[in-house]
Every structure is written in structure tokens, then in C-alpha cells.
VEXSEGU-172057 format. One line per field, with one value per residue: residue in one letter; x negated, y, z of N, C-alpha, C in turn. Coordinates in steps of 0.1 Angstrom, whole numbers, plus 2048, in hexadecimal, padded with zeros to 3 digits. Each point is the difference from the previous one (the first is absolute). Layout:
N
residuo c(A / ...);
n.px c(X / ...);
n.py c(Y / ...);
n.pz c(Z / ...);
ca.px c(X / ...);
ca.py c(Y / ...);
ca.pz c(Z / ...);
c.px c(X / ...);
c.py c(Y / ...);
c.pz c(Z / ...);
END
This chain:
265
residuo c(X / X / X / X / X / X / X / X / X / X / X / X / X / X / X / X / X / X / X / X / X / X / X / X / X / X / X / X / X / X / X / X / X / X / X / X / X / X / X / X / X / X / X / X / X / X / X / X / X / X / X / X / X / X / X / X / X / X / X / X / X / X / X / X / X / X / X / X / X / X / X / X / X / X / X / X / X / X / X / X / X / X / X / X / X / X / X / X / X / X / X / X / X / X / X / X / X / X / X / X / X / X / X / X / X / X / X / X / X / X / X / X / X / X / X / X / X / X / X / X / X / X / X / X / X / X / X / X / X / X / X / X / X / X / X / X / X / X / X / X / X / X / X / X / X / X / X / X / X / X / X / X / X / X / X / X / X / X / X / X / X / X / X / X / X / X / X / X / X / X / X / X / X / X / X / X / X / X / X / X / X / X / X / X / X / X / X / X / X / X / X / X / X / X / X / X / X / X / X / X / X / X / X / X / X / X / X / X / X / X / X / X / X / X / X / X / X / X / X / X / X / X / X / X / X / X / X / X / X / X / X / X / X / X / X / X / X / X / X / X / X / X / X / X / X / X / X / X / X / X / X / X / X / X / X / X / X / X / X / X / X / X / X / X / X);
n.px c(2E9 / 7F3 / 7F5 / 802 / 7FC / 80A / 7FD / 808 / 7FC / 7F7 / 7F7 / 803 / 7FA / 809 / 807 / 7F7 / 7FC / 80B / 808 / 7FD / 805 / 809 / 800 / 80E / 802 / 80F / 806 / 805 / 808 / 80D / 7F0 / 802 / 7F5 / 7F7 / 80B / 807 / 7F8 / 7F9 / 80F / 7F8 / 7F8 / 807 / 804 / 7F6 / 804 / 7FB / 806 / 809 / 7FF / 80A / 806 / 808 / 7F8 / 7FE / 801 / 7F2 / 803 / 803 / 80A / 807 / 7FF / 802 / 7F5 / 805 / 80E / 7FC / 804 / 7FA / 7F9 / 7FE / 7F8 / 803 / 800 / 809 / 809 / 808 / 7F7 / 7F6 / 808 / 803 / 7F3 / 803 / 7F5 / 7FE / 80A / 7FB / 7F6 / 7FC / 80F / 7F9 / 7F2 / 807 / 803 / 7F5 / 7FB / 80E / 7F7 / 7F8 / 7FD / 7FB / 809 / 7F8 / 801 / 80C / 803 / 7FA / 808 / 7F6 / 801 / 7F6 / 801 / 809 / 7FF / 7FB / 80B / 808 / 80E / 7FD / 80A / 7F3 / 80A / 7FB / 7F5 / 809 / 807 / 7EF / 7FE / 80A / 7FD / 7F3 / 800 / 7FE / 7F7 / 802 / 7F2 / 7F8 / 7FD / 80C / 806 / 80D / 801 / 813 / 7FD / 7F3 / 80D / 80A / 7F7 / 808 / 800 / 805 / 7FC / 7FC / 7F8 / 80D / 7F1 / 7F9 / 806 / 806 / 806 / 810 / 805 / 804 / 80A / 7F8 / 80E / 7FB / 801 / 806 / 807 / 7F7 / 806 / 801 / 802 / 7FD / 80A / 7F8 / 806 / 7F9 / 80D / 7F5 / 7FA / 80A / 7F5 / 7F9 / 808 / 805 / 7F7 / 808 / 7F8 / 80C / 7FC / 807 / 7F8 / 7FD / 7F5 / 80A / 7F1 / 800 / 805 / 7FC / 805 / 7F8 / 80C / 7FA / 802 / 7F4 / 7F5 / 7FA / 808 / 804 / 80A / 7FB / 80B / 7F5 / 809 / 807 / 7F3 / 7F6 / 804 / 7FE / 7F5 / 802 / 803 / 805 / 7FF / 801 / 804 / 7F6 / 805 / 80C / 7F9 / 7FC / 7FC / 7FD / 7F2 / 804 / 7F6 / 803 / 80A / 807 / 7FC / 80A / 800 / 7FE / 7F6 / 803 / 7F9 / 801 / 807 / 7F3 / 7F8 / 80C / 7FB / 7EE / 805 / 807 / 7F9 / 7FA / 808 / 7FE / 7F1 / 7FF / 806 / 7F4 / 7F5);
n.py c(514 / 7FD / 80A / 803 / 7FF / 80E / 7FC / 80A / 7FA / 807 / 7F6 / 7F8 / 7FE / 808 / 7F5 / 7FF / 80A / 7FE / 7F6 / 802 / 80C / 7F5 / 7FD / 805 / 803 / 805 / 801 / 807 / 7FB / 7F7 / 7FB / 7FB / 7FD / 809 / 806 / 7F6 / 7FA / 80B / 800 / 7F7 / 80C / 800 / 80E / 7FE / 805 / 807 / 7FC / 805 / 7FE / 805 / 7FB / 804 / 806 / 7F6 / 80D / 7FD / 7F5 / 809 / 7FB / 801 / 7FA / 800 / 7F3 / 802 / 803 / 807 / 805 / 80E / 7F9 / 80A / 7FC / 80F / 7FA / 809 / 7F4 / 809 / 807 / 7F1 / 801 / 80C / 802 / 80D / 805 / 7F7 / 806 / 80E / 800 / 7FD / 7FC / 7F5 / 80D / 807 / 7F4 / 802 / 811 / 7FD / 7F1 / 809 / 7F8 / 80E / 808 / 7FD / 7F1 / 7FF / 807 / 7F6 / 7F0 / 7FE / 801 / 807 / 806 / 7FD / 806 / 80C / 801 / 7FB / 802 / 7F5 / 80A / 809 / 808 / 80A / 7F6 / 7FA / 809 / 804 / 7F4 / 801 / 80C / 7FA / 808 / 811 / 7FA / 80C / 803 / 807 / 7F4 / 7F7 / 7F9 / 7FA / 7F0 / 7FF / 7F9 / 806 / 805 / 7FC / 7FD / 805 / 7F9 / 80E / 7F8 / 80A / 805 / 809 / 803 / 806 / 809 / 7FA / 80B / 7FA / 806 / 7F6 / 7F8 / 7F9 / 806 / 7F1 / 804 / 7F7 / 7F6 / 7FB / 800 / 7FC / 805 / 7F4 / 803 / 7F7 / 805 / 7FD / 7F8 / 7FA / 7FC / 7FE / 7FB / 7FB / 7F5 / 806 / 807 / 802 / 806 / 802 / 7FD / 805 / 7FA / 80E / 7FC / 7FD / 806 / 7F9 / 80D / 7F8 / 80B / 7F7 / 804 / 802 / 7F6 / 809 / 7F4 / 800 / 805 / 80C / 7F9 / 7FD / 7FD / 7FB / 7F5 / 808 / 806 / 7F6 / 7F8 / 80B / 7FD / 7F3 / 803 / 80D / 7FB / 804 / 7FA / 808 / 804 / 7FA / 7F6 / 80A / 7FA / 809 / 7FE / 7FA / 7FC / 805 / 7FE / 807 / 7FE / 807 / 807 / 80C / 7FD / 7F4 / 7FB / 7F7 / 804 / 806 / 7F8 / 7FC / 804 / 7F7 / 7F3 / 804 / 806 / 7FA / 7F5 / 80E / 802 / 7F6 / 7FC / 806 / 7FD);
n.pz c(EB7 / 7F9 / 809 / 7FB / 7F3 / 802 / 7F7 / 7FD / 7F4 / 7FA / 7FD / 7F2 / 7F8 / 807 / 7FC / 7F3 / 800 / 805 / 7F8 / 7FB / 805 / 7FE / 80A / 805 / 7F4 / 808 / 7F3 / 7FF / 7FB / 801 / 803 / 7F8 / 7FD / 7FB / 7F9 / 7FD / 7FA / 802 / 7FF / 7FE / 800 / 7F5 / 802 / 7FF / 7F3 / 7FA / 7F1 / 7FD / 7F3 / 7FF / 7FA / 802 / 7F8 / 7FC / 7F2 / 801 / 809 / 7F8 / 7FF / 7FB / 7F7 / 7EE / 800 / 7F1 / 803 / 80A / 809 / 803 / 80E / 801 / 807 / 7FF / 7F5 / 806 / 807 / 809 / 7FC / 803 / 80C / 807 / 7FC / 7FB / 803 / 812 / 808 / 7F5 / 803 / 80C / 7FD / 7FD / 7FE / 7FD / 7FD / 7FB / 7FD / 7FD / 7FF / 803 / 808 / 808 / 802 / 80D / 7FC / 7F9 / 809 / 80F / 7FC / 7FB / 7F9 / 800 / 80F / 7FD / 7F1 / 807 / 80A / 7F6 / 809 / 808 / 808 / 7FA / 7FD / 802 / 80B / 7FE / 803 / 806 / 805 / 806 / 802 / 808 / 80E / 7FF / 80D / 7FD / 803 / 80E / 801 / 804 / 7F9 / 804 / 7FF / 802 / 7F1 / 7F9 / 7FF / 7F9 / 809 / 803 / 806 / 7FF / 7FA / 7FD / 7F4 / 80A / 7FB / 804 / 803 / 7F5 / 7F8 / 802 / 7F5 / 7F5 / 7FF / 7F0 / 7FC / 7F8 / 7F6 / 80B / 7F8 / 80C / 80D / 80B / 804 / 809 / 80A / 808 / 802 / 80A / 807 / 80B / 7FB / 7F9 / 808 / 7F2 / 803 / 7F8 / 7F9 / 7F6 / 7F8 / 7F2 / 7F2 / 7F8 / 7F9 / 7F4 / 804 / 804 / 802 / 80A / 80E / 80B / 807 / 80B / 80B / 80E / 7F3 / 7F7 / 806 / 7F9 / 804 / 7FA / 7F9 / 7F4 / 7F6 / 7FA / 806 / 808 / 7FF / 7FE / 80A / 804 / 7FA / 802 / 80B / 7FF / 807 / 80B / 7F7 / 7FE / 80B / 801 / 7F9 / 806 / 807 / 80B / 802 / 808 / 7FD / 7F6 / 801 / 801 / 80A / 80B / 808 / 7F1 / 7FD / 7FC / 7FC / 807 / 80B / 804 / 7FD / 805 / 80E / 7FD / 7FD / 80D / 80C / 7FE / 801 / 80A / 7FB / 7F9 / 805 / 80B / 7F9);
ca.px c(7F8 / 7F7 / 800 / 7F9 / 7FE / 809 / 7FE / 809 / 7F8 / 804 / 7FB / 7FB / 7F1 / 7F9 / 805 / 7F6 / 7F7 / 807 / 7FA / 7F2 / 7FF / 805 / 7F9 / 808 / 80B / 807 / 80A / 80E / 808 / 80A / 803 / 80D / 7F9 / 7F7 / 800 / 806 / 7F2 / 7FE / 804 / 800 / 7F0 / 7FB / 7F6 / 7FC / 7F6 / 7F8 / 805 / 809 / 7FF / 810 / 802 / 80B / 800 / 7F7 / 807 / 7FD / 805 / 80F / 80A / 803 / 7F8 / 801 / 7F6 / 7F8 / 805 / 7FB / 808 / 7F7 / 807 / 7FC / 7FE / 805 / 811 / 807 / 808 / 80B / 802 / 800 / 80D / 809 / 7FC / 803 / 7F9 / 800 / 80D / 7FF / 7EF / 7FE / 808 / 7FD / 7F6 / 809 / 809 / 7F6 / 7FD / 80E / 800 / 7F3 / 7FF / 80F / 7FE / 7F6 / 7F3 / 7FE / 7FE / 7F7 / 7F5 / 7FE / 7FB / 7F4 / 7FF / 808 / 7F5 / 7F7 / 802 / 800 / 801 / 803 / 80C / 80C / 809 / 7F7 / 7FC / 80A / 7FE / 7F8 / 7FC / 80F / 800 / 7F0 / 7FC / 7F3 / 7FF / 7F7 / 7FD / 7F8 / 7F5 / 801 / 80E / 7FE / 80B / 801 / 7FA / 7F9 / 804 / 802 / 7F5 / 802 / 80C / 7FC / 7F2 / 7FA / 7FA / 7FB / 7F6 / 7FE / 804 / 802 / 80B / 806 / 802 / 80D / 803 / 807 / 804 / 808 / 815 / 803 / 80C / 80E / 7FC / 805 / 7FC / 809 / 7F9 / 807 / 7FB / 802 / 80A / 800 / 7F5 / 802 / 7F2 / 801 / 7FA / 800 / 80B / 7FA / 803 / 800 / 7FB / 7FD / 7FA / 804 / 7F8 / 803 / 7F7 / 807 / 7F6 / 80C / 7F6 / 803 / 7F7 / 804 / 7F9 / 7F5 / 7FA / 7F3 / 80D / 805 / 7FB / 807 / 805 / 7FF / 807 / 80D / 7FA / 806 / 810 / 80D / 7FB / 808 / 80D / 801 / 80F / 800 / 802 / 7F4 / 7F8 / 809 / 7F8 / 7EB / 7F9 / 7F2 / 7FD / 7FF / 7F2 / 7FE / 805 / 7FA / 809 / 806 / 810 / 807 / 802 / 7FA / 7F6 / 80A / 809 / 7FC / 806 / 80E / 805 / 7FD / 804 / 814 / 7F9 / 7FF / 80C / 80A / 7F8 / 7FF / 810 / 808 / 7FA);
ca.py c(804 / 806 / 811 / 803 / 80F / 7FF / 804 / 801 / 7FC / 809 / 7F8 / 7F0 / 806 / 804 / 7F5 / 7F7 / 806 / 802 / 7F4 / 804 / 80C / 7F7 / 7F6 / 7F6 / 808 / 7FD / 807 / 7FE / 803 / 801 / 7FD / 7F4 / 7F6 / 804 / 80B / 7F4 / 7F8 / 809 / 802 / 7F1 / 7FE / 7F4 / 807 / 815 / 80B / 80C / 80E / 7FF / 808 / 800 / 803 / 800 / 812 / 801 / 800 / 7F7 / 7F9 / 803 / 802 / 7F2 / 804 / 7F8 / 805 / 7F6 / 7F3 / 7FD / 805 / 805 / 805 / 809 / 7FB / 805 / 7FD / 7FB / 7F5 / 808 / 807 / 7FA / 7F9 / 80A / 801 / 7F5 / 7FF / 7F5 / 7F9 / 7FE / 7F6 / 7F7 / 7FF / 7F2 / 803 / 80A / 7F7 / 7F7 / 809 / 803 / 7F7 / 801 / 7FF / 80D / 80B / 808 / 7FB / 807 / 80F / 804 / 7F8 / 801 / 7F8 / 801 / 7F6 / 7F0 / 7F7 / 800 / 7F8 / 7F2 / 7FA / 7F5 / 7FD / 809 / 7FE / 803 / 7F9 / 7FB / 808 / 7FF / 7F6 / 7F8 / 80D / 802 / 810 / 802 / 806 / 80E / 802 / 80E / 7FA / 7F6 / 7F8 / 7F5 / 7F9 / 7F8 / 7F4 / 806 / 80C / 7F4 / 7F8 / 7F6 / 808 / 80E / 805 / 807 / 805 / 80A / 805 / 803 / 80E / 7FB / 805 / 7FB / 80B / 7FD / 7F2 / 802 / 7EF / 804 / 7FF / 7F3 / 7FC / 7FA / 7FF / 802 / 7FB / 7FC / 7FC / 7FC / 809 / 800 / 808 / 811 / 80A / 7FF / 7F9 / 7F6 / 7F2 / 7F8 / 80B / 7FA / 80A / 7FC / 80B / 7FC / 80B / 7FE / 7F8 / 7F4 / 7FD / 7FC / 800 / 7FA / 7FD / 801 / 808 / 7FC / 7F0 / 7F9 / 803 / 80A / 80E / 7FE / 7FB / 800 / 7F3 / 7FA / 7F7 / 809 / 808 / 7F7 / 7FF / 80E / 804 / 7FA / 803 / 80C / 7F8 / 7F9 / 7F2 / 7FE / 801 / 7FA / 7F1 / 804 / 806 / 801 / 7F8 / 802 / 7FD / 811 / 80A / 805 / 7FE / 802 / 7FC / 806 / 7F4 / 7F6 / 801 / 7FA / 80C / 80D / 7F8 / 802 / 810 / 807 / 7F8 / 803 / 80E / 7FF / 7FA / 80B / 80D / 7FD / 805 / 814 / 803);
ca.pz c(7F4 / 803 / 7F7 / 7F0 / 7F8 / 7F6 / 7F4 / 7EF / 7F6 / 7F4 / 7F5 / 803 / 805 / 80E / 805 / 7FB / 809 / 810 / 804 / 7FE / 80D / 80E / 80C / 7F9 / 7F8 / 7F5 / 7FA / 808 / 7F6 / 808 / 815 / 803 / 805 / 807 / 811 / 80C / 805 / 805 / 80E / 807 / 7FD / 7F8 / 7F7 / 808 / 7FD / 809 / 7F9 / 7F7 / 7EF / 7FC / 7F0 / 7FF / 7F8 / 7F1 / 7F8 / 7F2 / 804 / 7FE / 7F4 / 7F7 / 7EF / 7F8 / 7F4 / 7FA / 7FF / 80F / 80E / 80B / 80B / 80A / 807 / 80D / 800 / 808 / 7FA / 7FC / 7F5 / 7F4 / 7F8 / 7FC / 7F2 / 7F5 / 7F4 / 807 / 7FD / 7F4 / 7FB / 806 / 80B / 80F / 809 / 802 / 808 / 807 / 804 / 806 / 80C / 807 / 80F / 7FE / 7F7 / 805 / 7FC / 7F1 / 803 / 802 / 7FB / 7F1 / 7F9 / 800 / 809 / 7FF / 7FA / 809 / 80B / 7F9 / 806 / 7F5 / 7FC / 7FB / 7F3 / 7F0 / 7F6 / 7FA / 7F5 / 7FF / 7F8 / 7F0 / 7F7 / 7FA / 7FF / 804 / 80B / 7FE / 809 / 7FF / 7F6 / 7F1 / 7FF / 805 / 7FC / 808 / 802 / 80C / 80E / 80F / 802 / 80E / 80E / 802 / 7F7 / 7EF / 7FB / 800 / 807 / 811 / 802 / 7F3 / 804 / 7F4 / 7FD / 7FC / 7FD / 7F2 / 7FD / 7F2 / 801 / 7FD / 7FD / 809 / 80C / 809 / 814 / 80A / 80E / 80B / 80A / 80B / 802 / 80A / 7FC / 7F4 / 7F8 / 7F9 / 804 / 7F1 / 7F3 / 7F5 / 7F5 / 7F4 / 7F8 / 7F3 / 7F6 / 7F9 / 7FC / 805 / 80D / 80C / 80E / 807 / 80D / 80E / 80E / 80B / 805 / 804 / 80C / 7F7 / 7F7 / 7F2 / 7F4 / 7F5 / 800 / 7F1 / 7FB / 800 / 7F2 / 7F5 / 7FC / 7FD / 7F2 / 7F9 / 805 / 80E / 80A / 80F / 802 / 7FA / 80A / 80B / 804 / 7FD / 80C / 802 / 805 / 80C / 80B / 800 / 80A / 80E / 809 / 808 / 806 / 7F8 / 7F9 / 7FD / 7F0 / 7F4 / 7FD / 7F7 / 7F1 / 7FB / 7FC / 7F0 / 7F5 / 801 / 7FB / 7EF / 7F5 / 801 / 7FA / 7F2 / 803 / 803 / 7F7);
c.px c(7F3 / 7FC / 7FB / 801 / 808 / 7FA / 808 / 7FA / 809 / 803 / 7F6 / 7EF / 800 / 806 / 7F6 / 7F7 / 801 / 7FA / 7ED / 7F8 / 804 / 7FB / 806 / 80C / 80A / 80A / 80D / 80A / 80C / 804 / 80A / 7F7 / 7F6 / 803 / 80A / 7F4 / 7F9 / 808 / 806 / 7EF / 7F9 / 7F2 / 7F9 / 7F6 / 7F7 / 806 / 80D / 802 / 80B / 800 / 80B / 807 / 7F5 / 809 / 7FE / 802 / 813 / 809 / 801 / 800 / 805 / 7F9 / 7F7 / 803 / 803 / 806 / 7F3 / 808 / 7F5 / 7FA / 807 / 80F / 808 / 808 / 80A / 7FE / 800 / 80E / 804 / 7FD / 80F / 7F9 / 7F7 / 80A / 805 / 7F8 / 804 / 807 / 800 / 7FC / 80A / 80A / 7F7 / 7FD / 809 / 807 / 7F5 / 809 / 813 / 7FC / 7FA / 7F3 / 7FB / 801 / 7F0 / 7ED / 7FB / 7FA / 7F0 / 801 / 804 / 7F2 / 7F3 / 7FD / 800 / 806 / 80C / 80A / 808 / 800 / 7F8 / 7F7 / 804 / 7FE / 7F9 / 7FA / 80A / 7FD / 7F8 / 800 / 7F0 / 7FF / 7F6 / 7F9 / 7F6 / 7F4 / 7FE / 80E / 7FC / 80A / 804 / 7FB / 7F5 / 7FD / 803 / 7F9 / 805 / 80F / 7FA / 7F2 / 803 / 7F6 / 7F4 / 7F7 / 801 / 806 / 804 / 814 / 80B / 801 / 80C / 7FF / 80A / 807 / 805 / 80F / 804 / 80B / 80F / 7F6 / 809 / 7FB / 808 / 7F8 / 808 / 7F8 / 800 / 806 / 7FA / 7F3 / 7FE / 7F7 / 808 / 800 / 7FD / 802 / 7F7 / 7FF / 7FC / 7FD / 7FF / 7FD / 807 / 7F7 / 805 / 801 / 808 / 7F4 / 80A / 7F3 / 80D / 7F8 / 808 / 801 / 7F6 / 7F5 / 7F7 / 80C / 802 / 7FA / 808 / 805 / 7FD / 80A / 80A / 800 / 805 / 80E / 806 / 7F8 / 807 / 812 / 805 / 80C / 801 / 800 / 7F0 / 7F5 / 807 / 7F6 / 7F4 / 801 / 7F3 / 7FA / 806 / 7F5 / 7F6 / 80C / 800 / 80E / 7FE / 80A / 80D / 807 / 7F2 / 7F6 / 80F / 80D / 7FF / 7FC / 808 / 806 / 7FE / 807 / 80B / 7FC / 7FC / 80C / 80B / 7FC / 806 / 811 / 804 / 7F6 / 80C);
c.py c(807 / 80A / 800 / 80E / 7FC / 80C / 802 / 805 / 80C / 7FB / 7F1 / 80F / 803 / 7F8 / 7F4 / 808 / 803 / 7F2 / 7FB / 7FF / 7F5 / 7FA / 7ED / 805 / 7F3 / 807 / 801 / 800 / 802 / 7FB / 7F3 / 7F5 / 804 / 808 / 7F7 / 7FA / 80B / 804 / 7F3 / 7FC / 7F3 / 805 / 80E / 802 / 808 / 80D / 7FB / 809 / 802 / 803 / 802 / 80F / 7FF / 800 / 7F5 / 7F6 / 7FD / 7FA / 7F3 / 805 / 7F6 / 807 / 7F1 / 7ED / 7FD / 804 / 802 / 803 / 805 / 7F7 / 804 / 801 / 7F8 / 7F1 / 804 / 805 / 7FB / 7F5 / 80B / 802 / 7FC / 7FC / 7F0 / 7F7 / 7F9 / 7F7 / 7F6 / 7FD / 7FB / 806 / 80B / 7F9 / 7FA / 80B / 802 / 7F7 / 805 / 803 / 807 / 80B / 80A / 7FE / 802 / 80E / 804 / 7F9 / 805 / 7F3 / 7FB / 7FA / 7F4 / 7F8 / 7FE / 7F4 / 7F2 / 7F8 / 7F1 / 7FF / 810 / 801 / 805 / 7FA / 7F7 / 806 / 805 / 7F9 / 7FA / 808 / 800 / 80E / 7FC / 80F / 80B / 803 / 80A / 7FD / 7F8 / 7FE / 7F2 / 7FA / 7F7 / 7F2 / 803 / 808 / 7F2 / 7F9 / 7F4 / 809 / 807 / 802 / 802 / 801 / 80C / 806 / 808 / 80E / 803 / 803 / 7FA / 810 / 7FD / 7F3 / 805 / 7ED / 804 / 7FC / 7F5 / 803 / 7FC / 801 / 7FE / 7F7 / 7FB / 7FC / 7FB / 80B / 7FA / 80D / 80D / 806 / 803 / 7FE / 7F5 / 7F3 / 7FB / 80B / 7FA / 80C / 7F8 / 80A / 7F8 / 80A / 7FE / 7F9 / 7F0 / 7FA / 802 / 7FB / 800 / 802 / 803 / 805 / 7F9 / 7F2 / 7FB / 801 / 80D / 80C / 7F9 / 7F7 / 7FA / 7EE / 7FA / 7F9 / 809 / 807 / 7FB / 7FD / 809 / 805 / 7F9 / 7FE / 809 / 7FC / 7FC / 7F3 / 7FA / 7FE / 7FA / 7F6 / 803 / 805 / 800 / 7FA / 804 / 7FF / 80F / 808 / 807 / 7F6 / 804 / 804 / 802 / 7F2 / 7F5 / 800 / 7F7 / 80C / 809 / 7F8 / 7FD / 811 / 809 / 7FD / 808 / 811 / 801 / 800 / 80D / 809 / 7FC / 800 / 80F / 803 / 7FD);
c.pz c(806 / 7FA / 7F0 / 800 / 7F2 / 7EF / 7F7 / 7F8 / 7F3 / 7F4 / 804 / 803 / 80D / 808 / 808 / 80A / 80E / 802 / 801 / 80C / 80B / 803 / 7F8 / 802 / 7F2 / 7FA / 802 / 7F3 / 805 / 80C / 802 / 807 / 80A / 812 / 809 / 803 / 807 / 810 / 803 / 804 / 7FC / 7F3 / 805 / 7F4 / 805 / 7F9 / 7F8 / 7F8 / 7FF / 7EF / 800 / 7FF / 7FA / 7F7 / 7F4 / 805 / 802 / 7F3 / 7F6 / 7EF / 7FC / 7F5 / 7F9 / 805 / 810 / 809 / 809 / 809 / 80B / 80D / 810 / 800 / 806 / 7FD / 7F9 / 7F5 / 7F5 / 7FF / 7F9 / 7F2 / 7F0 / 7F5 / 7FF / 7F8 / 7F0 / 7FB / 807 / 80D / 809 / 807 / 80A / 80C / 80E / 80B / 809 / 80E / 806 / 812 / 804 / 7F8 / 808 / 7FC / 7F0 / 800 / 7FC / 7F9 / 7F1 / 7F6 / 800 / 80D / 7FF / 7FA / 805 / 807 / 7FE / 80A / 7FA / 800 / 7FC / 7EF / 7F3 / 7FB / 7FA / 7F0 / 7F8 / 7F3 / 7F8 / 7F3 / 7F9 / 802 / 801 / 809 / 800 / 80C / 7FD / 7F6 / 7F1 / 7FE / 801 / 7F7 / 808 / 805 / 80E / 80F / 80D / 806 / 80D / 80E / 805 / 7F6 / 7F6 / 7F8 / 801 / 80E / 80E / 7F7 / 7F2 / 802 / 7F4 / 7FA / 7F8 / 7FB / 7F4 / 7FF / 7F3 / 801 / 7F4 / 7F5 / 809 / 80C / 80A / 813 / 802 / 80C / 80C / 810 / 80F / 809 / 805 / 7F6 / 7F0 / 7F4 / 7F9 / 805 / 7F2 / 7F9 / 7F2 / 7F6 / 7F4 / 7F8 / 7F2 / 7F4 / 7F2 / 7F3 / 804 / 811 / 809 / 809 / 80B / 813 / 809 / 80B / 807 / 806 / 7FF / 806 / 7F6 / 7FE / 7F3 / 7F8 / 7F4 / 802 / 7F2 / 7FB / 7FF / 7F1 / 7F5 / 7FE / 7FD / 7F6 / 7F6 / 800 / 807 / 806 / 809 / 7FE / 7FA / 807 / 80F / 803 / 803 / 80F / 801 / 80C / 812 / 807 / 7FA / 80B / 80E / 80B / 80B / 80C / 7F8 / 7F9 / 7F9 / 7F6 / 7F5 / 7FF / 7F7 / 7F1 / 7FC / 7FA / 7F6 / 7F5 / 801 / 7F7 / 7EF / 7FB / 803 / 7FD / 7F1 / 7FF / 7FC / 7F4 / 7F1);
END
């Protein structure tokens, strides 16, 4: 690892302002990503912002139809939640497969979405949900937040502050984990509303991250049944492939992964 300068941050403001102040400065949230890339010098800052004793960046809410989740919140806490568990259980199950329970100790949610990595689990959720991503400056919507593998939305020194998801009717995750690193090769999140609407995304098979499945939508608009969605795959020449596994594998995985979210849903 190379030297930096270490920053714990009071508040997003003096957050925003440490950063400012850097040379090339990044945020630290729960280090899962960032500080292995770091003592593999794959990354050298010049400063690190720590957020992670920011109080307003804390806690989980139910207000006006919606589930607020704190950006500096922890995974753990958001399985542990029952207030999670109550609203929106998928996500709570989903919070609950995160990596070990060192890694949901220590990861939060805000970094995960940050990060946008294409095979981890909340954006999934993310976007099945239709949340919207709160930041130091604007709100975001998921349609909008996702932009590409590892890319976002969000601006040069521009901080998540909480992710609001509305609270579905039915939900639920499924995932196929690779064995050693418990990243998604496939996870799918379902979500049905009580408006009817049905939103159906996947992580970890495709080459762009996350993304939603239209045909899956439909069908389980019209039918909520594993069996509604057993014939619809997705395209394989979008997938990712590698030694993990295949583009055609990981499109199977989604269709299997789907027909066992709408099952546990």
C-alpha cells in the first residue's frame, strides 16, 4: 500500500470539503473494495475521507410509502432490520447473502451503490424497486444512476447520502453465488406493486451491470408464477463470460434465478 493521508469526516459538508482540498482524494465508506485494491497497489490516493461516523448518513425510516436507508449503513443492519424485513423482505434476504459476516459487518450500502460493481447485489434492488439514490446535491432515479460497469451518475466529489425504495407488494432475491467470493454470477431481484406493476432486474450477468428484463415484466404482470417466466431467456451475446462461467451459462442462471425469486416471493 502506498502512503496517503487519512481524513474522518464530521459531516457530508466537511466531507465535500476535505475532498476539495485533495490532490486525488477518495471516500472511504466500508473499505470492502477500495482498501484490498489499495494493498495490492492497484490504487494510491493522495487522501482518504472516511465517512463512516457521519451521523446523517445513518439509519433506516419508513415514511410516505418508502423505506430510507442511511447511506452509511451497514449490510448487516439492513438484514437485521425488522422494520427491512417487514416492508421489504427480498432486500433484507438480499442484505443477508452479502459476501461473510465480516464483510456485512463492515460494507454499507452507499458504498456498494457507489461502486456499481457488476456483480454485486443491491443494484438489483436498486432498480427492481425503482429507488431513488439521494445524494449531497440532487436525487437520482434508478433508471438514471446506473450508467455502465463500475459507472454511475454521480459527479467528481458528489456523496450517496441515502437510497429511498418504495415498498412493493411482493419481493423477493435470488442468487447464484460464486463459491469463493460470494459475488453474484446471476442474482435476480423481483418486485411487484400494488398498482399491478411488475419490475424484474438482474446483476452479475451482464456485460453493462445491472439491468431490468421487459419480457419477464410483462409476463408476471400478467401471470405471478415461476412458471411465467420458465421460457424467456435473455440474450446471451449481452453476457459476461469467464473462467466463472460462460455468457450462455450465466443466461440460463438468470431465467433459473428468476423462476426462484417469484417462487420465495
Amino acid at each position: 500500500m502506498y502512503e496517503t493521508n487519512y481524513h474522518r469526516a464530521g459531516s457530508v459538508s466537511e466531507a465535500a470539503s476535505l475532498m476539495a482540498k485533495a490532490d486525488d482524494g477518495k471516500f472511504l465508506a466500508g473499505g470492502q473494495t477500495l482498501i484490498p485494491t489499495m494493498k495490492q497497489r492497484l490504487a494510491a490516493p493522495s487522501d482518504l475521507i472516511d465517512l463512516g461516523q457521519i451521523a446523517e448518513l445513518q439509519g433506516i425510516t419508513e415514511a410516505g410509502g418508502s423505506l430510507r436507508i442511511g447511506a452509511g449503513t451497514k449490510h448487516a443492519d439492513v438484514a437485521g432490520s425488522a422494520l427491512v424485513q417487514r416492508l421489504i423482505p427480498g432486500l433484507a434476504k438480499l442484505a443477508g447473502g452479502i459476501g461473510d459476516p465480516h464483510v456485512r459487518h463492515m460494507g454499507t450500502i452507499g458504498g456498494s451503490v457507489a461502486n456499481n460493481d457488476p456483480a454485486a447485489d443491491y443494484p438489483s434492488a436498486v432498480m427492481a424497486l425503482g429507488a431513488t439514490v439521494h445524494t449531497s446535491a440532487r436525487d437520482i432515479a434508478a433508471e438514471d444512476y446506473f450508467t455502465g460497469m463500475f459507472d454511475t451518475a454521480l459527479e467528481e466529489n458528489e456523496i450517496i447520502t441515502a437510497i429511498s425504495f418504495p415498498v412493493p407488494e411482493k419481493s423477493a432475491y435470488a442468487k447464484y453465488p460464486n463459491p469463493a467470493s460470494r459475488y453474484a454470477m446471476a442474482g435476480v431481484f423481483v418486485a411487484r406493486f400494488k398498482d399491478g406493476s411488475v419490475r424484474v432486474a438482474a446483476t452479475g450477468a451482464g456485460q453493462n451491470g445491472v439491468f431490468r428484463i421487459p419480457a419477464m415484466e410483462a409476463a408476471l404482470s400478467a401471470n405471478w408464477s415461476a412458471d411465467a417466466v420458465a421460457s424467456i431467456s435473455v440474450p446471451a451475446d449481452d453476457m459476461l463470460s469467464d473462467i466463472h462461467g460462460s455468457a450462455d451459462y450465466r443466461a440460463n442462471l438468470v431465467t433459473v434465478m428468476a423462476k426462484r425469486a417469484v417462487a420465495a416471493a
